[in-house]
C-alpha positions in Angstrom: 0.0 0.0 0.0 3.2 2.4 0.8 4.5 1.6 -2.3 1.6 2.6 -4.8 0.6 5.3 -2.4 4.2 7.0 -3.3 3.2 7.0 -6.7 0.6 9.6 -6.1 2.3 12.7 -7.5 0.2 14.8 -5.8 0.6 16.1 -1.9 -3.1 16.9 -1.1 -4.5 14.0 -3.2 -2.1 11.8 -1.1 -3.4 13.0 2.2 -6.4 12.9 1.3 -6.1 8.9 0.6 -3.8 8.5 4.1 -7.0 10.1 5.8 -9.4 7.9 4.5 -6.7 5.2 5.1 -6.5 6.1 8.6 -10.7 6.2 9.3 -12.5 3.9 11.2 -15.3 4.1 9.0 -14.4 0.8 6.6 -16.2 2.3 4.0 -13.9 4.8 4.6 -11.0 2.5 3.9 -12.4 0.7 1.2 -13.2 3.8 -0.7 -9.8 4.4 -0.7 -8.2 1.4 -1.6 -10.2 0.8 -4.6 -9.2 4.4 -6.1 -5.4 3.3 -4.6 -5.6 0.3 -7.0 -7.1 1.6 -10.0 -4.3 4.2 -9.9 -2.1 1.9 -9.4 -3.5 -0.8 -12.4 -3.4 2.2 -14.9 0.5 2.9 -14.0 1.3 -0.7 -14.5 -1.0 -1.0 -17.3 1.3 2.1 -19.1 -0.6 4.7 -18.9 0.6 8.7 -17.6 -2.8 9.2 -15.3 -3.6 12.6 -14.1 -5.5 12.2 -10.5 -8.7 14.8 -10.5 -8.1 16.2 -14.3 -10.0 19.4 -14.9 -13.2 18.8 -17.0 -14.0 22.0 -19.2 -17.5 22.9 -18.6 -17.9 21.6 -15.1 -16.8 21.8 -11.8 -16.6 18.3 -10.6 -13.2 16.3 -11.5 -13.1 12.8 -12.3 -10.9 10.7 -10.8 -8.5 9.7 -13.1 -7.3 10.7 -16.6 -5.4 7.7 -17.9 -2.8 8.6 -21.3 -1.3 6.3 -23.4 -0.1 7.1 -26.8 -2.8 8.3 -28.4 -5.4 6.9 -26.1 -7.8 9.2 -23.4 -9.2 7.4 -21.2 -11.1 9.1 -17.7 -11.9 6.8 -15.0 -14.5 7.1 -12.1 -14.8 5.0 -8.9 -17.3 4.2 -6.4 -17.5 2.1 -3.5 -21.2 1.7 -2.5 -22.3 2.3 1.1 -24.5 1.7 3.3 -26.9 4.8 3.7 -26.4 6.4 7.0 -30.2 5.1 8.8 -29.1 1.7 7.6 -25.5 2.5 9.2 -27.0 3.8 12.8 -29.6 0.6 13.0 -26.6 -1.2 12.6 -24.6 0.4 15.1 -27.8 0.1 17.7 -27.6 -3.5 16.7 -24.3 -4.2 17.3 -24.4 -2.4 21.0 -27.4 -5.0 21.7 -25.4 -7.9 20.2 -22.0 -7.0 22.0 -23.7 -6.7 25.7 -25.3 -10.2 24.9 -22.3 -12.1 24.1 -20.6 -10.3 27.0 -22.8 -11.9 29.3 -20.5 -14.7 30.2 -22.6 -17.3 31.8 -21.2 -20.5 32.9 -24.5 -22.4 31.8 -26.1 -21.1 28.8 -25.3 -20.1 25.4 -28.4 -18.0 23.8 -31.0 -18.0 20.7 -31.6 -14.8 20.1 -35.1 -14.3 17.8 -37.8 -11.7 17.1 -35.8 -8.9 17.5 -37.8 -5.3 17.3 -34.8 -2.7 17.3 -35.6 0.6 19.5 -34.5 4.3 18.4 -32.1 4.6 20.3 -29.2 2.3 21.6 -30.3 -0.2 24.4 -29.6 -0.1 28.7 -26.8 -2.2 28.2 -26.3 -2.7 32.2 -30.0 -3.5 32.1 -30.4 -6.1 29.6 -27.8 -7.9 31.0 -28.4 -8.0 34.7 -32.4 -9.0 33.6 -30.4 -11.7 31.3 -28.4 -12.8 34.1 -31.5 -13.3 36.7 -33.6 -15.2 34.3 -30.6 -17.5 33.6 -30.1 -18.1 37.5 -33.2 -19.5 37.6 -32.8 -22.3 35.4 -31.1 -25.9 35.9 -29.2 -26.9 32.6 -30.2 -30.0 33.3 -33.3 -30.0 33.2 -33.8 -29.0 29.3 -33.2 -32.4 27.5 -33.7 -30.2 24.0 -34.3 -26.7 22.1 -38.1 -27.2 21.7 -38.9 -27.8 25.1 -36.5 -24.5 26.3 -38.7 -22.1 28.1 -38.2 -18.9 26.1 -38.1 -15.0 27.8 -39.2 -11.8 25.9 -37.1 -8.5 27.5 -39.1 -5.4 26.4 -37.4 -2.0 27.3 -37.4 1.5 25.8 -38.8 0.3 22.6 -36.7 -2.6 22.0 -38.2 -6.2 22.1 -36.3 -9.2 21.9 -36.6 -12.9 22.7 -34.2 -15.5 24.2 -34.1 -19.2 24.3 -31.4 -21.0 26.8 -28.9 -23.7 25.4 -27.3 -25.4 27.6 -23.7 -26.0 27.6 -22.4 -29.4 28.0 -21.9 -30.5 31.5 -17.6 -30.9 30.5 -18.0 -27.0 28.8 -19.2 -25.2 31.5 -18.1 -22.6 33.4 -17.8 -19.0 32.2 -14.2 -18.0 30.0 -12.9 -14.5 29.3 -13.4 -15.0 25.5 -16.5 -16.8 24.9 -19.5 -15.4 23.2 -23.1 -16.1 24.9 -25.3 -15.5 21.2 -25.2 -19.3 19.8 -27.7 -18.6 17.4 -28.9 -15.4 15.5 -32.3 -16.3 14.5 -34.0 -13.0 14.3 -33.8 -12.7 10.7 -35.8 -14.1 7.5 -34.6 -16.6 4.8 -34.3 -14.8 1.3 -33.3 -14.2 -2.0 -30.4 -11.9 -2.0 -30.2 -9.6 -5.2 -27.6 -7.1 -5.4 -28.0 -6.2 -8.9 -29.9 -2.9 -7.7 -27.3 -1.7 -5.8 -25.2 -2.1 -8.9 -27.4 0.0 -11.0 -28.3 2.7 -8.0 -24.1 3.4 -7.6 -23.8 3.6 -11.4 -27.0 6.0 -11.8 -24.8 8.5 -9.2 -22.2 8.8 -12.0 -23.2 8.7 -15.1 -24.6 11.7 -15.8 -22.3 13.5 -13.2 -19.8 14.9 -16.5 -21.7 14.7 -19.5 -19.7 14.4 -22.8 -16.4 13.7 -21.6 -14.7 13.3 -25.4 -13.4 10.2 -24.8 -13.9 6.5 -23.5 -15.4 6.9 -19.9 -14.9 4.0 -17.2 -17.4 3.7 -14.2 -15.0 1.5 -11.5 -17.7 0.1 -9.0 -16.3 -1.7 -6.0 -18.7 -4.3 -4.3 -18.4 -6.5 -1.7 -20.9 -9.6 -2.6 -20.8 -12.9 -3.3 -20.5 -13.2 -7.1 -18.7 -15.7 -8.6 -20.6 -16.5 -10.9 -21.5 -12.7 -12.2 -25.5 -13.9 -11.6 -25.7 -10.3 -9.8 -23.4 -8.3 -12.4 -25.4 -9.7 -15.3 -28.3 -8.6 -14.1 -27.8 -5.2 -13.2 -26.0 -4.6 -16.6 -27.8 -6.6 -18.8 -31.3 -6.6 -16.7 -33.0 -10.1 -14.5 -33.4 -13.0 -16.2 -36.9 -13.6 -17.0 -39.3 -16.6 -18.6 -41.8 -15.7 -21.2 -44.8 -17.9 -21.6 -46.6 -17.6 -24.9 -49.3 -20.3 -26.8 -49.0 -21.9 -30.5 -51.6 -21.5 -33.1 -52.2 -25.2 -31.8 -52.5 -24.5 -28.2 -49.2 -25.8 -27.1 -47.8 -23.5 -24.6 -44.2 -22.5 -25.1 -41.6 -21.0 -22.5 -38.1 -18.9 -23.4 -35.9 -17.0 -21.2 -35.7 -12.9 -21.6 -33.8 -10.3 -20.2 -36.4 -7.8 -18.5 -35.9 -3.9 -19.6 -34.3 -3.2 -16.3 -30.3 -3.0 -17.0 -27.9 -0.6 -16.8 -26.8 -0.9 -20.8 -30.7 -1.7 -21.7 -32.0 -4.1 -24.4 -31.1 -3.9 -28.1 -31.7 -2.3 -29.6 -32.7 0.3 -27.0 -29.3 0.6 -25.8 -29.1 3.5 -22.9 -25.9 5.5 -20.9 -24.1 5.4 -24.0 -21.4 7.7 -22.2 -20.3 5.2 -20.2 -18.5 3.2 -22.6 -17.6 0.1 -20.2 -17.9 -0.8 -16.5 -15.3 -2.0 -14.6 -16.8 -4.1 -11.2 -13.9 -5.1 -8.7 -15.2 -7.6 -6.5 -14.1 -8.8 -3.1 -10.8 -5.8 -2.9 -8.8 -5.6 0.3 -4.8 -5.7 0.7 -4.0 -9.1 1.9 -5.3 -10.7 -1.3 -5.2 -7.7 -3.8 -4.5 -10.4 -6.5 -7.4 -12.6 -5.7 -9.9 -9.9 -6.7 -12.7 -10.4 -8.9 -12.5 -7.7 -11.5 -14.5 -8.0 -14.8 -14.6 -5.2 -17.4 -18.2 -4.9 -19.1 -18.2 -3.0 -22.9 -21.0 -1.2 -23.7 -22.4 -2.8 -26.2 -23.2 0.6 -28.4 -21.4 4.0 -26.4 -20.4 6.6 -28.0 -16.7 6.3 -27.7 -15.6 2.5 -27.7 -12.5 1.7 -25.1 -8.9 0.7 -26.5 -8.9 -2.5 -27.6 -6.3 -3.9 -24.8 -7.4 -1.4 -21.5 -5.0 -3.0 -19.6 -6.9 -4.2 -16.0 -6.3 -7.9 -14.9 -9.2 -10.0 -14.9 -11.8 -10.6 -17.6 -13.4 -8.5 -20.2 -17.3 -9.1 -21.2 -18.6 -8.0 -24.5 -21.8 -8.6 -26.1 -20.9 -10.0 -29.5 -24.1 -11.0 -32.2 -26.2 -11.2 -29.5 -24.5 -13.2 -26.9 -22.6 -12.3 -24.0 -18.8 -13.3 -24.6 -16.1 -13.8 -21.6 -12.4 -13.3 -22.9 -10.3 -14.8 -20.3 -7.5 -12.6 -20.3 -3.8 -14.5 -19.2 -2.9 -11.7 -17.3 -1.6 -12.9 -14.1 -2.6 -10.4 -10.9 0.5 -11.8 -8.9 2.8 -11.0 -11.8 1.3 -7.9 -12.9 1.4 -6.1 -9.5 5.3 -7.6 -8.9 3.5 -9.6 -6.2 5.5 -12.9 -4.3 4.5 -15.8 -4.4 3.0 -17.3 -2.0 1.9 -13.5 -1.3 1.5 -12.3 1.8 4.9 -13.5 1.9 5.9 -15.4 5.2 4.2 -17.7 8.0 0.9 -16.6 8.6 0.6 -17.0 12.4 4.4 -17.5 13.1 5.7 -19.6 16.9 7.6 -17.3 18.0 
């Protein structure tokens, strides 16, 4: 991180990366690193990249310029967030979860379910001493399983939450400085997760933030989900998979799969955002395995100024090509192409002495 953060030419943009670097927000520090590595890919890739260039026209700055012969190319990155109500609910969560698993009784481990989240954090010193006196009153011993636990509903300040005991086992009890009391977090619903929209929200708040920039334009969007195989990235771009039902002149009903009107790039031939002329996603980002990134660049399939042929980022490009979506597997090695060791991080992980 030293290293590539000494290739920022600039004194104030460099601060202004060590700041974020420092925060203990870890959007904060992800923010960062992602525009830290994108720098640093279009240095390695060749390119003379101008941090912030001046955009005629407008006051807002890009963050990248990227030259290379005769080649412009501007760059933009964002890191989606969490929105700041999301952020505090979190935070009030977490101050309920840590006086839980502080509770260190030599019995019981805890379900936790049905939680009702108050609007303000919860009476830490409270919930735990009425924990602590429910749990003196039971005998381990005496709850042969989980369905026949007696479960206890602590109501306070508009919080509402409800426990279930587990006992330890007879050779496991006894309360440790480091164990946790929450066995089971059941206070949340199965479902589908579909991160496609967040995708498509954190592109919408940069697309139209320079207009016309003249010259191949890259949205970099750094996401944290679990993507492998780019069902999530498809669909934002490219728009949900779909099943269309139609009937024969005979009756017989028929079935094909569609793309539904509702990616970033469109449908053909009503192709939209033609300024951005590709999308660069980089998936799962963070120091210690830099190389093991998932980054994927995504052509427009019609923008108005097509990328260089070769851009130059490790991982894969995606182009749609007669219709079909194509994946070149590019031989680019991330280990190699940031000078990386191998095994990187170098060393013993957790060394004796």
């Amino acid at each position: 991180m030293q290293a590539w953060a000494d290739r920022i030419p600039d004194a104030q943009d460099y601060n202004d990366l060590r700041h974020r670097f420092r925060s203990r927000d870890d959007e904060q520090f992800r923010s960062a690193f992602l525009e830290l590595y994108l720098h640093e890919c279009l240095v390695r890739a060749g390119y003379a990249v101008t941090v912030h260039p001046v955009v005629p026209g407008t006051s807002r700055r890009p963050d990248f310029l990227a030259q290379r012969n005769d080649e412009r190319v501007y760059v933009e990155a964002i890191a989606p967030g969490t929105n700041p109500e999301s952020k505090a609910s979190a935070k009030r969560r977490a101050v309920l979860f840590d006086t839980v698993n502080r509770l260190g009784d030599p019995n019981f481990m805890l379900w936790l379910e049905h939680l009702t989240e108050g609007r303000t954090p919860p009476a830490s010193s409270r919930l735990r001493a009425d924990l602590r006196r429910w749990l003196a009153q039971l005998d381990p011993d005496s709850i042969p399983n989980l369905e026949q636990a007696p479960s206890w509903r602590w109501q306070y300040d508009g919080w509402s939450v409800t426990f279930k005991p587990i006992p330890k086992r007879a050779e496991a009890r006894g309360a440790l400085p480091y164990d946790r009391a929450i066995g089971v977090y059941g206070h949340t619903e199965a479902a589908i997760i579909d991160d496609a929209p967040a995708i498509r929200n954190a592109l919408a708040a940069k697309h139209h933030a320079y207009g016309d920039l003249g010259s191949p334009f890259i949205v970099a969007v750094g996401t944290y989900i679990h993507d492998t195989d780019r069902w999530h990235s498809t669909n934002a771009l490219y728009g949900h998979l779909a099943v269309q039902w139609g009937e024969t002149l005979a009756g017989e009903v028929v079935t094909r799969e569609v793309r539904r009107p509702d990616g970033y790039f469109g449908v053909p031939p009503e192709w939209r955002n033609h300024n951005v002329s590709g999308v660069l996603l980089v998936n799962q980002l963070m120091p210690y395995h830099v190389h093991r990134a998932e980054t994927s660049l995504w052509r427009h399939p019609d923008p108005l100024h097509p990328l260089p042929a070769e851009v130059g980022f490790p991982g894969h490009v995606l182009d749609l090509r007669k219709g079909q979506l194509t994946e070149d597997r590019v031989e680019l090695d991330s280990r190699e192409f940031f000078g990386l060791s191998d095994p990187w991080p170098p060393g013993e992980p957790w060394p004796d002495d």
